[in-house]
C-alpha positions in Angstrom: -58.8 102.7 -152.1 -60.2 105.8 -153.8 -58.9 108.6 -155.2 -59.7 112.2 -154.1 -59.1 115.6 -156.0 -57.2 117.7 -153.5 -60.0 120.4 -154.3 -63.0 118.4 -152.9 -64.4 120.1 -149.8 -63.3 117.1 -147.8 -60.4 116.5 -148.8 -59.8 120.3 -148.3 -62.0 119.5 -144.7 -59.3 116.7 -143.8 -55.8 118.6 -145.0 -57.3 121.4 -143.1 -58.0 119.2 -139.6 -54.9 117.8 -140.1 -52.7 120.5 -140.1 -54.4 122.3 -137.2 -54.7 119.6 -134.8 -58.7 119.3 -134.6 -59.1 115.8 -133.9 -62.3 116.1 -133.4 -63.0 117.2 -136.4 -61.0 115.0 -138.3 -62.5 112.0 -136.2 -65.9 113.2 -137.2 -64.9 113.3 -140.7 -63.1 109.8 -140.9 -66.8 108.3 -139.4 -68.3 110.5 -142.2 -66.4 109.4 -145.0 -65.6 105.4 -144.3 -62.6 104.8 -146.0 -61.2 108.1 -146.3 -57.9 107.1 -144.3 -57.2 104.9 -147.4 -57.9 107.4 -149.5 -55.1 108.8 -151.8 -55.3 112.8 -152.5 -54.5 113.5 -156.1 -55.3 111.0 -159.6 -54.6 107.8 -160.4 -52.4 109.6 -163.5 -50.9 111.6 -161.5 -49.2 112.4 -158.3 -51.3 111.8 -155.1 -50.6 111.1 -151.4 -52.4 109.8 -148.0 -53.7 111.6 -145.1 -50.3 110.2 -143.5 -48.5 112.2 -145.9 -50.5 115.2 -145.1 -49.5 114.7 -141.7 -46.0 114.3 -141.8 -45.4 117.3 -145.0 -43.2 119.9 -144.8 -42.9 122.1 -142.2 -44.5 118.7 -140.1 -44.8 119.5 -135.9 -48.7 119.6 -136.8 -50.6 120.1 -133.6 -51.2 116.6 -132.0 -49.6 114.8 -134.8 -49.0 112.0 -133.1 -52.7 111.6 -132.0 -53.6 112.0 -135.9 -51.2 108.9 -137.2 -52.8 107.1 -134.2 -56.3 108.0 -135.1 -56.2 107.7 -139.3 -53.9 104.2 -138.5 -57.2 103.1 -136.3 -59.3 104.4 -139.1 -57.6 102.1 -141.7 -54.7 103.9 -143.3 -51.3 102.0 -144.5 -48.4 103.1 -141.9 -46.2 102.3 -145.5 -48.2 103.9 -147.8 -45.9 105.8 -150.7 -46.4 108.8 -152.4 -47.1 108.7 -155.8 -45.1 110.8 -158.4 -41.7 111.5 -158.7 -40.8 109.7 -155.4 -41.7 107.5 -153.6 -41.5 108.0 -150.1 -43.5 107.1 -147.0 -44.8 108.7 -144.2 -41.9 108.3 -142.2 -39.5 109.5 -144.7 -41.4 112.8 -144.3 -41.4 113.0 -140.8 -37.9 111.9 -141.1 -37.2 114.8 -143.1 -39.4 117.7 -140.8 -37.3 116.3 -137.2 -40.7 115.4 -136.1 -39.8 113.0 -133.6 -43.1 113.1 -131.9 -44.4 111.9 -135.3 -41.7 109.4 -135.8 -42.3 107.8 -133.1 -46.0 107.2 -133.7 -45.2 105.5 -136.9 -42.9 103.1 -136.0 -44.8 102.0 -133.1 -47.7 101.7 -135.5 -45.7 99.2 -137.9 -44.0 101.8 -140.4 -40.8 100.0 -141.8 -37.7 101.9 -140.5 -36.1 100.6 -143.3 -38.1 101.4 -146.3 -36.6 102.6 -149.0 -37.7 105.3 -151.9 -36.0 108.2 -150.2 -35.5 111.1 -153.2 -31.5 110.7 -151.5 -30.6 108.0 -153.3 -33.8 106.5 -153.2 -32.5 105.2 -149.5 -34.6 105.0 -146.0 -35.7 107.2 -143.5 -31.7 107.8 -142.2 -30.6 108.8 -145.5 -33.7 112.0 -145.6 -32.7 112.6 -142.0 -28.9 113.0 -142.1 -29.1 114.7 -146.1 -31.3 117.1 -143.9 -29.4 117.9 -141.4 -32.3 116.4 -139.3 -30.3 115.2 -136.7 -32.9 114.8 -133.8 -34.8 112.3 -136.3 -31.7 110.7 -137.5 -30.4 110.0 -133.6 -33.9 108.8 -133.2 -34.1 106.2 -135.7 -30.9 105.1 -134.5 -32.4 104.6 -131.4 -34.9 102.5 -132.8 -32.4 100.2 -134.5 -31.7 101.7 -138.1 -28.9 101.0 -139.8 -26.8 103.0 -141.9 -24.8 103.7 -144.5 -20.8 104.5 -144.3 -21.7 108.2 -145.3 -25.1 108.3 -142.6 -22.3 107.1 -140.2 -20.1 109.4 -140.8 -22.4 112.7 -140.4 -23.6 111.1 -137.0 -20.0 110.5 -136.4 -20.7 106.7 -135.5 -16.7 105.4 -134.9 -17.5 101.9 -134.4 -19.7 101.6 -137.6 -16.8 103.2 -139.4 -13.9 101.2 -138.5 -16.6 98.2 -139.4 -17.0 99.5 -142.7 -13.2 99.7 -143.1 -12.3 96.6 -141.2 -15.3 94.7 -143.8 -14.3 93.5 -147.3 -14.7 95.0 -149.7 -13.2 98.4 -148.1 -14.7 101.8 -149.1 -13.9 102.3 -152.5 -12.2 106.1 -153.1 -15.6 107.8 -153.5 -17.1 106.3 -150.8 -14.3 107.6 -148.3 -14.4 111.1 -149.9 -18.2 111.2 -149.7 -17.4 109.9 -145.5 -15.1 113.2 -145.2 -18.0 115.4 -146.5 -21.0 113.8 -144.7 -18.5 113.9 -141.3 -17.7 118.0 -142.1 -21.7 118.0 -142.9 -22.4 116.2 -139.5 -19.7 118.7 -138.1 -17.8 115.6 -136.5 -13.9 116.1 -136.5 -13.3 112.9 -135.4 -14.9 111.2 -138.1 -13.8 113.8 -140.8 -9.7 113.0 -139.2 -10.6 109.6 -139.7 -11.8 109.6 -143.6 -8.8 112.5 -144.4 -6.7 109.8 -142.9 -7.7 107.3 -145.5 -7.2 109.4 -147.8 -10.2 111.7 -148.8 -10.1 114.0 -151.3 -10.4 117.6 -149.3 -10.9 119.9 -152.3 -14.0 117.8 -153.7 -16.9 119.7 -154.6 -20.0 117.3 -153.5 -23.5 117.7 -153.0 -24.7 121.6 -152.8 -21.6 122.4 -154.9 -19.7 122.7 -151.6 -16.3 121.1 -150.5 -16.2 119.5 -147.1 -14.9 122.5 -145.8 -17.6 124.3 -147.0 -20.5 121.7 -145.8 -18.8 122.3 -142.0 -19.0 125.8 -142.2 -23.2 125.6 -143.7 -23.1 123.2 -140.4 -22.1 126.2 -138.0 -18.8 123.9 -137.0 -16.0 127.0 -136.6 -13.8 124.3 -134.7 -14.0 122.1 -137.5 -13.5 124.6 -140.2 -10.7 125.5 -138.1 -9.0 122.3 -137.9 -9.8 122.0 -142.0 -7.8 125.3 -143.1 -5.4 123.9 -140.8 -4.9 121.4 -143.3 -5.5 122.6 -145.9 -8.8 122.5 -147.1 -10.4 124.6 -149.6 -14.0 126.2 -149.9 -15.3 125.3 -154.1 -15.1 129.5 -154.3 -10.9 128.7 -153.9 -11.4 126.0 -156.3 -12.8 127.8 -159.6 
């Protein structure tokens, strides 16, 4: 493994390929360069990445990204590489975190560990940068794929029967844990979820993540029937609450 200054022409040539789809290109570049797939772009002292990265960075749905994790993975490059720097997250908690499912899917069936930790939410997997997110095509996705998840991923994918496990499991959710459920459910926009956590007892007027309540998380979420059903009992947006 090397290290490559994201200014040097091929690195710039690769990051370039990359993000507009030219496999050939990029191909002609890996046979160039022999171990550039393992390369990391960036310092040893300070933050640097892989070509995986590159291809699964924000905004991701890179033209024929899937043919590029299959063709840098063939070249050499570790599916469960991690960024270096502040986080530490892998490929697939990027594509994870762009709803690249294309993407996703090339990763795991390359070897990438669904349940790889380092995400910068909680330093959790995949699922936890997918539902924060609200990257729900990914999320459903790895689900698919057999993630699992915790009481508040759940509870935005409004998952009943992983619920009542937690609930029915010792030790029960503590009282932060079941607020937290009510806002990840009204972030999720599932009513039947959020009815369940109010019903144990969640704290309506909390003001979580984003400085929003959970009423306020299901109205960023664009669920009106929700919200509706929330005022109904009344729930509070944090603006009330100041």
């Amino acid at each position: 493994m090397a290290f490559l200054d994201t200014r040097d022409p091929v690195a710039v040539a690769a990051v370039a390929a990359i993000h507009s789809g030219d496999m050939e290109g990029l191909r002609q570049l890996l046979v160039e360069h022999p171990g550039l797939a393992t390369d990391r772009l960036g310092s040893a002292t300070g933050m640097s990445r892989t070509l995986l990265h590159v291809a699964t960075d924000w905004p991701g749905h890179f033209p024929r990204g899937a043919e590029t994790v299959a063709a840098l993975v063939q070249a050499g490059a570790d599916v469960n590489a991690r960024f270096a720097g502040p986080h530490i997250e892998t490929p697939l908690h990027w594509a994870a975190s762009t709803d690249d499912v294309a993407v996703l899917d090339a990763l795991l069936d390359a070897g990438a560990d669904i349940e790889a930790g380092g995400s910068v939410i909680g330093g959790g997997t995949p699922m936890s940068d997918a539902c924060a997110f609200a990257q729900w095509n990914s999320a459903r996705r790895l689900l698919e794929r057999g993630a699992t998840t915790l009481l508040w991923e759940a509870a935005a994918l409004g998952l009943m029967d992983r619920i009542e496990g937690a609930f029915a499991a010792e030790p029960a959710p503590d009282a932060h844990e079941v607020t937290q459920g009510l806002w990840a459910a009204c972030h999720g926009g599932q009513r039947e979820a959020a009815a369940y956590f109010l019903g144990r007892g969640a704290d309506a007027d909390w003001i979580g993540y984003d400085d929003l309540t959970p009423l306020d998380a299901a109205d960023r979420a664009g669920a009106s029937d929700l919200v509706a059903w929330l005022r109904a009992r009344g729930a509070r947006s944090a603006r009330d609450l100041r």
